[in-house]
C-alpha positions, 0 to 999 in steps of 0.5 A, spaced: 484 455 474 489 458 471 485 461 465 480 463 469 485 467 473 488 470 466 481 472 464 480 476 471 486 479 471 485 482 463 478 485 466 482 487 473 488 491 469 483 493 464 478 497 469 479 505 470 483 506 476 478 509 481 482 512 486 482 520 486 489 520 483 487 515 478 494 512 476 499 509 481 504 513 484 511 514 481 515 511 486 512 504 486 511 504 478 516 499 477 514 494 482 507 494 480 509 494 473 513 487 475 508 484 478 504 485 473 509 481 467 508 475 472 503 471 470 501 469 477 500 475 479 496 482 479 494 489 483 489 490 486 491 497 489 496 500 492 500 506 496 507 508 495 507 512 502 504 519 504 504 524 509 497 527 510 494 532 514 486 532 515 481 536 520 475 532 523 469 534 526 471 538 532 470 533 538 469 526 534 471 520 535 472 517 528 475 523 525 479 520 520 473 515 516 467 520 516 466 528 515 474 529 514 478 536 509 484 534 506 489 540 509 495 536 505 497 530 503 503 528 499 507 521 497 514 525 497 517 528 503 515 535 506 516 542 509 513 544 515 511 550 511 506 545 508 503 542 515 503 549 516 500 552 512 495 547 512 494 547 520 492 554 518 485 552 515 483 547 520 477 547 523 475 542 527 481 537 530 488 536 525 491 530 525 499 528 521 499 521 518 505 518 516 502 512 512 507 507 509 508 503 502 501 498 502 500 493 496 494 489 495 496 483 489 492 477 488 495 471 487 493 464 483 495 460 488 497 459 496 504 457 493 504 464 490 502 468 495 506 465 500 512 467 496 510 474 495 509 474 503 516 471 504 519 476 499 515 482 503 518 480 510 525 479 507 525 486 506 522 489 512 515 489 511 513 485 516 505 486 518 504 482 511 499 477 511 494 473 505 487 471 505 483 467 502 476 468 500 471 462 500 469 463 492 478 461 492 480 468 492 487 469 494 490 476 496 497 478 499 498 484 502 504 487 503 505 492 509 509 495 515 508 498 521 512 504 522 507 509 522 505 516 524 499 519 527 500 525 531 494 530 533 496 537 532 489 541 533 482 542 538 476 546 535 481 548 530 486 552 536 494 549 535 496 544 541 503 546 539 508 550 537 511 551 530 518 548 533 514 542 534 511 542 528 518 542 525 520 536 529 514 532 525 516 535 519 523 532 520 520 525 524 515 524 518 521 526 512 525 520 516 520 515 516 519 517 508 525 516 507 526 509 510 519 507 507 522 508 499 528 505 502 524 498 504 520 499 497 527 498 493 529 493 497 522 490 496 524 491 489 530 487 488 528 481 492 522 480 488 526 480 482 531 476 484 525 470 487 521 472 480 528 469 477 529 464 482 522 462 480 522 461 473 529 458 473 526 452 476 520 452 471 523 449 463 519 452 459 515 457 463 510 462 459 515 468 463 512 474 461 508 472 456 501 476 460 506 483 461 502 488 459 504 495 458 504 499 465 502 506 461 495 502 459 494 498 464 494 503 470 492 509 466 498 508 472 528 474 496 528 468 496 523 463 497 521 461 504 522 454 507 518 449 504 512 444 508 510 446 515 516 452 515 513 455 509 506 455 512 508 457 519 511 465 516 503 466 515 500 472 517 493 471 516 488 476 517 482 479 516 478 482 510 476 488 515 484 489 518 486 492 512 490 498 509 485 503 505 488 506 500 483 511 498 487 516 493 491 512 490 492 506 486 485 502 486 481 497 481 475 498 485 471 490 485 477 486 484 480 490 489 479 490 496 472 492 500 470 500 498 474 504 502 473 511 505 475 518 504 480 519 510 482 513 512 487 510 517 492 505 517 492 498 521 488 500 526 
């Protein structure tokens, strides 16, 4: 098992990123690079967080999957001039997203996995959960649920005011802000089981399948054993899941396709 998660794991990292941005983002590099030294685990997508502005078709009622423009978006915070600018080029119906930090890792094994979700509830990403597929495949998905999604125009006509858009502006900075914040503790927690974890292993490969992060992506302590560890579980489906479409992707050991302008746990 274990050489045939490695041999899987090489052909994942060595894949052309297939996002539109093609590179994992700056503020999480240094976690997908740690998780990517650990032996029992690897990537498979992943967004550091980001403010979007997209127009839909006027009048549809799925707006945010099919027939969608980009108007902005951004992994770091924002201005209202930007929603403003962007809101001047709407055509059908704007919609401001705020999309919180998503990773998707597979893991070799449940034991793996469960850490990983402990880690990840630990540090304030509580809508977490894993999932194991029928050929064995085990995915964790790190995810929070301090979202944003607002409707700011109809047929291309502003609902609001700018006043208004200065108060989204601030709102979604805000929730930028506590979202980096998460990742850092997030970070830090996941080092600290990663240690804890190989301390209680005598002579553990380590880092032994660290690969450097530039070529690879060309871009907290562990929960309570038996039925404890097995009730922190969220378990859910494939279907439920972030997608992450504009950034990090690794496309067929990844998750399901995903679509141009997406929305976020819905």
């Amino acid at each position: 098992m274990d050489r045939t998660f490695s041999r899987i794991k090489t052909q994942s990292l060595n894949r052309l990123d297939l996002s539109k941005k093609g590179s994992v983002d700056e503020d999480i590099e240094h976690v997908v690079s740690l998780l990517n030294s650990c032996e029992q685990f690897f990537t498979t997508s992943s967004c550091s967080g980001r403010i979007i502005l997209i127009d839909g078709a006027a009048g549809s009622s799925d707006a945010h999957k099919q027939n969608c423009v980009w108007l902005f978006v951004s992994h770091q915070k924002c201005t209202c001039d930007d929603l403003m600018s962007g809101l001047s080029r709407s055509c059908g119906d704007a919609v401001l997203k705020f999309e919180p930090f998503v990773l998707h890792v597979q893991c070799r094994r449940l034991e793996d996995a469960q850490l990983l979700h402990s880690v990840a509830v630990n540090s304030g990403f509580r809508n977490s959960g894993l999932t194991v597929g029928k050929t064995g495949k085990i995915v964790s998905a790190v995810r929070s649920t301090h979202g944003l999604e607002v409707p700011l125009s109809r047929h291309g006509k502003l609902l609001v005011d700018e006043d208004y858009i200065q108060f989204l502006t601030q709102t979604a900075n805000q929730k930028m802000e506590e979202n980096l914040r998460r990742v850092q503790r997030f970070f830090q927690n996941l080092q600290s089981a990663v240690l804890a974890e190989r301390q209680q292993i005598p002579d553990s490969p380590g880092t032994q399948e660290h690969q450097d992060s530039q070529h690879t992506h060309k871009k907290g302590r562990r929960g309570g054993q038996g039925t404890n560890k097995q009730n922190q579980l969220n378990v859910y489906k494939l279907g439920h899941q972030h997608e992450t479409d504009g950034c990090h992707d690794y496309g067929a050991s990844s998750l399901p396709e995903l679509d141009d302008c997406l929305d976020l746990f819905t």
